[in-house]
Each structure stands twice: as C-alpha cells, then as structure tokens.
C-alpha positions in Angstrom: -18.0 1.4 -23.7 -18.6 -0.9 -21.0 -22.2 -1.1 -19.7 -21.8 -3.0 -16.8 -23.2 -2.2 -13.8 -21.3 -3.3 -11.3 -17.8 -4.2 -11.1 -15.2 -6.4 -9.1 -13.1 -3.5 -7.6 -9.2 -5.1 -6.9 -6.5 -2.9 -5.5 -3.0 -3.5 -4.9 -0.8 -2.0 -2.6 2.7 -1.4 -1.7 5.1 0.2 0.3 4.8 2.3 3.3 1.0 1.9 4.0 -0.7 1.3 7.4 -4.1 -0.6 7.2 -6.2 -0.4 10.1 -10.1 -0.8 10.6 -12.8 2.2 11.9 -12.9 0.8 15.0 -11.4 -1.6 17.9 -14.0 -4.1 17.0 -12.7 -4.4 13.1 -15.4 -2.9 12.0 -15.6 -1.9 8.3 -14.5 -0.1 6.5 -10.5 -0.9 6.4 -8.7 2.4 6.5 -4.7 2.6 4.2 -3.2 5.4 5.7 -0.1 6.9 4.1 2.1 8.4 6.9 3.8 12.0 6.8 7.5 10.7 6.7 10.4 12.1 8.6 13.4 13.9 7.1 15.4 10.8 7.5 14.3 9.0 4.6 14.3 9.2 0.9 11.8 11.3 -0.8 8.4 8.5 -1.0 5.6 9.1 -3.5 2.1 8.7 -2.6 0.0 7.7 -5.2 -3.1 5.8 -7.0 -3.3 4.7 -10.1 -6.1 3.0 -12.4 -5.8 1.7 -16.3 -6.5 4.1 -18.9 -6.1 3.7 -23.0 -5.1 7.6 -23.3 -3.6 9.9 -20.6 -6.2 12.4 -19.2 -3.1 14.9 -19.4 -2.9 15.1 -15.0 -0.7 11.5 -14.5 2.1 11.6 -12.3 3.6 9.3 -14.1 1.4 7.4 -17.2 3.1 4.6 -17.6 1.7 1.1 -19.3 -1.6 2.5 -19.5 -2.1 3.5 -16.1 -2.4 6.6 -14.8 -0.9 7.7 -11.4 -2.4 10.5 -9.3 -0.6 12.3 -6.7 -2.6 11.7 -3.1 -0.2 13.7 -1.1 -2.9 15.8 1.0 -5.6 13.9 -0.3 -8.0 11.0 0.4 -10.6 8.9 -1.0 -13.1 6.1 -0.8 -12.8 3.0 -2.8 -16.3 0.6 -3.1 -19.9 1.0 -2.5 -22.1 2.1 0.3 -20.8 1.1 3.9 -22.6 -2.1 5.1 -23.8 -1.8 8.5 -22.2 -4.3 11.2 -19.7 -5.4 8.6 -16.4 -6.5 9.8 -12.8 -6.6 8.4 -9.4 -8.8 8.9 -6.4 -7.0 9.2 -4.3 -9.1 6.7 -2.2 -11.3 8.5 0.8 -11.0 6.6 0.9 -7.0 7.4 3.3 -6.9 10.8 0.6 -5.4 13.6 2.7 -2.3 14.6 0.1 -1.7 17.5 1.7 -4.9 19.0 5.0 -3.4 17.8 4.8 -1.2 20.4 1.5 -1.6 22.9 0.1 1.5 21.2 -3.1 2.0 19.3 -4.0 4.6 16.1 -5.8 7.5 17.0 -8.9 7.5 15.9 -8.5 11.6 14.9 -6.0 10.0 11.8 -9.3 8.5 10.1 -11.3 11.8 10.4 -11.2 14.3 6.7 -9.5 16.5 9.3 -6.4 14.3 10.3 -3.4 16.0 12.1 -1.0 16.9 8.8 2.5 16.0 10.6 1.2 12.5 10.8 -1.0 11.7 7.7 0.2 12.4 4.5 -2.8 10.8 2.8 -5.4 7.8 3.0 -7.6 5.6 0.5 -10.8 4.1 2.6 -11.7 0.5 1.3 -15.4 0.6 2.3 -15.6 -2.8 1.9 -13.9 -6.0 0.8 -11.1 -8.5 1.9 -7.5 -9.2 1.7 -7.5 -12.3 -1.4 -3.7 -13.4 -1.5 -0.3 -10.7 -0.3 3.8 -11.4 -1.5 6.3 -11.7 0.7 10.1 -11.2 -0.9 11.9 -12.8 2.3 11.2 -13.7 5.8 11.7 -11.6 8.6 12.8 -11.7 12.5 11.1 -9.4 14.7 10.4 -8.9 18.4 7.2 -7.2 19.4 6.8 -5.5 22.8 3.4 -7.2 23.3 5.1 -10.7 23.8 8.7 -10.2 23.8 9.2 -13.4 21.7 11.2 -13.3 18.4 8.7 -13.7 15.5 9.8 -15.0 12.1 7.0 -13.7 9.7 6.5 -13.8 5.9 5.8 -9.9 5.8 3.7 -8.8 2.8 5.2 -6.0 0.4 2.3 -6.5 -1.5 -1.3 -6.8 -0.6 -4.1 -7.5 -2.9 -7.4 -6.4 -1.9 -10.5 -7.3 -3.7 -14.0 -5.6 -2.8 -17.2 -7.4 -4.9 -20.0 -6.0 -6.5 -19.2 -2.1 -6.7 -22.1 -0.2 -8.4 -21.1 1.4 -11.8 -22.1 4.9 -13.6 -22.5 4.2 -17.4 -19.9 1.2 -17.0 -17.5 3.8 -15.2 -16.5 3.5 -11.3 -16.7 7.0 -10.0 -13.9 7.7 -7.4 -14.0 11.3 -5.2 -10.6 12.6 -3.6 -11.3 15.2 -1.1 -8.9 17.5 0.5 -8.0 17.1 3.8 -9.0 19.9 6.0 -11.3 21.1 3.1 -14.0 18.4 2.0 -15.6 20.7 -0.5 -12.0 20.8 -2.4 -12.8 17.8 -5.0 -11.2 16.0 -8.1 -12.8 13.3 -9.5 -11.8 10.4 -11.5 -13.7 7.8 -14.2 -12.5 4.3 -14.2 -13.7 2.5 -17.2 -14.8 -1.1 -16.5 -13.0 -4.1 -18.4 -15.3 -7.1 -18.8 -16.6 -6.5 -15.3 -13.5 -5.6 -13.5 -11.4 -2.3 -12.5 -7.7 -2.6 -10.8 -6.6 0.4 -8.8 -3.1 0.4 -7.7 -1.8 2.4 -4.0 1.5 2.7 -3.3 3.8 5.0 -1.4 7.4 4.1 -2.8 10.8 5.9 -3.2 11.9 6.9 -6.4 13.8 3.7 -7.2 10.1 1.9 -6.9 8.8 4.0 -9.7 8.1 1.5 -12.9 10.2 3.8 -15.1 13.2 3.9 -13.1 16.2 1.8 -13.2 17.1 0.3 -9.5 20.8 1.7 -8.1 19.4 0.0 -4.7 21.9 -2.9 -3.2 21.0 -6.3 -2.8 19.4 -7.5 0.1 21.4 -9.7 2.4 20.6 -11.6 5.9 20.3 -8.9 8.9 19.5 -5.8 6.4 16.5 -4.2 8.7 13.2 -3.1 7.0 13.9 0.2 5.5 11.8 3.0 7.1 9.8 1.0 9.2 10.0 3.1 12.0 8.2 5.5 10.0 4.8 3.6 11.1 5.9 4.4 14.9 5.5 8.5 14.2 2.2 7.4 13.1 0.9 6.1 16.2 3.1 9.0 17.6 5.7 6.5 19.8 8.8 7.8 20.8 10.2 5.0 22.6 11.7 1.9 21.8 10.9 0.7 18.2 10.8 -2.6 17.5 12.4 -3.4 13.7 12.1 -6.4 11.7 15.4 -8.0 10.2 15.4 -10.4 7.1 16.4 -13.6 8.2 15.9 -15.8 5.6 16.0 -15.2 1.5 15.8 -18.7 0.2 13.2 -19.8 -2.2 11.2 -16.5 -2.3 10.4 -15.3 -5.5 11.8 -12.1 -6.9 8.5 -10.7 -7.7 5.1 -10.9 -6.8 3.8 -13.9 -9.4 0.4 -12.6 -10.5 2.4 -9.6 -11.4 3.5 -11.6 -14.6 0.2 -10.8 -16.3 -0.1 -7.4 -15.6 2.2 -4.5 -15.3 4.0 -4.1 -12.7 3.2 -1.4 -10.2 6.0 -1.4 -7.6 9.7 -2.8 -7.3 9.5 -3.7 -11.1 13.4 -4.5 -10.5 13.6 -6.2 -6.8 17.0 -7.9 -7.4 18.2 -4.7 -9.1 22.3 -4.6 -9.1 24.1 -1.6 -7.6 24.8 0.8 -9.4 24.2 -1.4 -12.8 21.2 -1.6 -15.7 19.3 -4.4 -15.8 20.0 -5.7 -19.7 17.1 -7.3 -22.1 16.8 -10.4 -20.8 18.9 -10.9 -18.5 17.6 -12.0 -14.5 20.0 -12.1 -11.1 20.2 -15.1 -9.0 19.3 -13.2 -5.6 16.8 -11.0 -4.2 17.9 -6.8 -4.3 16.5 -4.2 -2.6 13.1 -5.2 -0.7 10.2 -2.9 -0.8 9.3 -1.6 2.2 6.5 -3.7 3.9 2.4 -3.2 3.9 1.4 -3.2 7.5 -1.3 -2.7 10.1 -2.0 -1.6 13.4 -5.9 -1.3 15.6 -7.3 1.9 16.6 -8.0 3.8 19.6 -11.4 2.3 21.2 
C-alpha cells in the first residue's frame, strides 16, 4: 500500500456541469453543479469515478479500472480543509452563462439543502485551479451582457488539479452526503499512486459512456450546443436563451490529447459515424458528435 501522506488530487470533468465559486467575490471553494435536466433531453448520467484494481461490487459502470458512482441526489467535497480568503478563477474556457443571460446562481443551489427540480447533484472542489481544458471546435455565441457575437474555444473538458491533499493510510477519504439528509453517508477509499489520485465527474448521455458504441451524427458548422439551455433552468431564466453554434471545425483534435495516456472517461468515440461501429484501428477524418460543454456562471451576492 501506498503510505503517502498527501497527494496531488486531479479531476476531470465533462459534460453538462456548471462551475461557479461560494461567493460574488470568487471566493473558494469552486462549486460543479450538476443540473436537474428537463424532459427534453436524453436521459444524462451523473457520476464520479476514481481508479481501482478490483471492483468494490457498487460501480455504475467499472470499466478500465475505474469505478463510477452514481451522484444523482448526492454531493461531495473533493480536497483538504477550506483556506480562508482563498480565491478561485472560473476557467476561462467554460462559456459564463450568468453573462448568457444577466442572471446570477442562487446562492440556495450551493447549500446540502438545494431546491431538487434544479440540482440534480454537486462535487465541491475545496481548493485548487483549472491546469489546461479541450475544446473539440469553436463556437459563435451572443451573450445578452454585450450583445456582440463571441467566437470562443469552449472547453468539453476541464482538468482541475488541487495540491497537497492530506491522506489516511495512503488513502484519500471522499464523503457523499445526501441532499436534504446530511447524516445519510457513503464513503469512498481512493488509493494513492506514487503521490497522485485522478477523480473523474461527468454528466453525459448514454452514448458518452466508455463502453458504448457512438450512433451520434457528425458534427457539422451551425449544429448548436446540445442541451445548453439546460444551464438556463439552473439559474431559473425563462427568457430569451442565448445558444452557442459551432462555427469552425478545422484543426481541432478529435480528442482531448492527454487522454492518450489514460483511459478515456467521456466521448471515447467523438467522431463516431451514424449509425456505424467504429472497427480496430480504424480513425474518421472529421469531428462527430461534440460533448456537451463544461461551463460557469457567478452567484447571487
């Protein structure tokens, strides 16, 4: 066993996730909210995973060693003790859907007792930065706050890294609580590797699983960002929604590059052809279906 005793904590992130921090002034810690999506999408599955040699027997799926856990109605903190007067960046890449719209998060959403319509779960990052995010195409959009036509590398993947994490016996101890019932607990033992754990959040349709072959369609210039509007019922706007709109596909990779060393957690088959199976081997010349984008938004003050 590992006997370090403290760890580099990294977790990566995709699909339909709002990050936001405790406060108006960015103050720590940086809140990922999972929103309670509307009927009008695809079934989306909210979830955290961490490396493990041997299923524990509760995954959701395990698949190349790691172990997903369902977080629907859940939510957790990732990192040590909160450090007083400590500030976060939204990551930059992560569309601001408070300028989307003029609208900020209500604070209630970050409390264990969030309204249940709205929040479908949330992973707290107590501490930490943004270290590098993917973009799979660039994107047009049009926030209300300026009314001029942004064209933005939006990040489907974010990689968050939070530094010197106490340990337990070379094991990072990670709590979900219940939402409307704190004392309703599960908790979780991530073995440390050489001084590192990865976590992996995501909220992803079915297709986005890493065990499932894409049927999506490709992408092509002018598809909007699927489900995006979802992050609008989060800050509870019913009005005009502002929607991003690829607008350029050229030279973006068709994964997230670091993903090459490790196994992949979201999209595993981005330029997935409809309808078909991706054969041994074989790789497409153009982007597929994009996963829906990380992004971020400022609370209430």
């Amino acid at each position: 066993m590992d006997t370090t005793t403290i760890a580099v904590v990294v977790v990566r992130m995709t699909g339909i996730l709002l990050m936001t921090p405790s406060d108006s002034n960015d103050a720590e810690p940086m809140h990922v909210l999972m929103p309670r999506l509307s009927t009008a999408v695809p079934t989306h599955f909210a979830q955290i995973g961490y490396r493990t040699l041997v299923d524990p027997g509760n995954c959701v799926p395990y698949v190349d060693k790691i172990c997903y856990l369902n977080m629907d109605g859940w939510y957790t903190e990732i990192g040590s003790q909160r450090n007083p007067g400590g500030k976060v960046t939204l990551p930059p890449n992560a569309p601001n859907v408070s300028d989307g719209v003029n609208m900020r998060l209500a604070k209630e959403l970050l409390t264990d007792a969030p309204d249940p319509t709205r929040v479908r779960a949330r992973v707290t990052l107590l501490a930490g930065q943004e270290t590098k995010s993917c973009a799979l195409a660039k994107w047009r959009w049009v926030p209300q706050s300026t009314g001029a036509e942004q064209r933005l590398d939006m990040a489907s993947v974010v990689d968050w890294r939070i530094p010197n994490v106490p340990l337990s016996e070379g094991r990072l101890v990670i709590v979900r609580r219940r939402f409307h019932e704190p004392n309703v607990t599960d908790t979780i033992h991530v073995e440390s590797a050489n001084g590192r754990i990865e976590l992996f959040v995501r909220h992803v349709i079915y297709d986005e699983l890493d065990h499932v072959v894409s049927t999506q369609p490709r992408a092509v210039l002018g598809d909007a960002a699927q489900h995006f509007d979802e992050y609008y019922n989060l800050l509870g706007h019913s009005g005009d929604r502002p929607i991003p709109y690829v607008s350029d596909l050229t030279g973006y990779p068709k994964r997230c590059a670091w993903e090459d060393q490790t196994p992949v957690f979201h999209a595993p088959r981005p330029f997935g052809r409809p309808g078909g199976v991706r054969a041994l081997g074989e790789d497409f010349d153009s982007p597929g279906m994009l996963s829906c984008m990380v992004a971020s938004a400022r609370p209430e003050s």
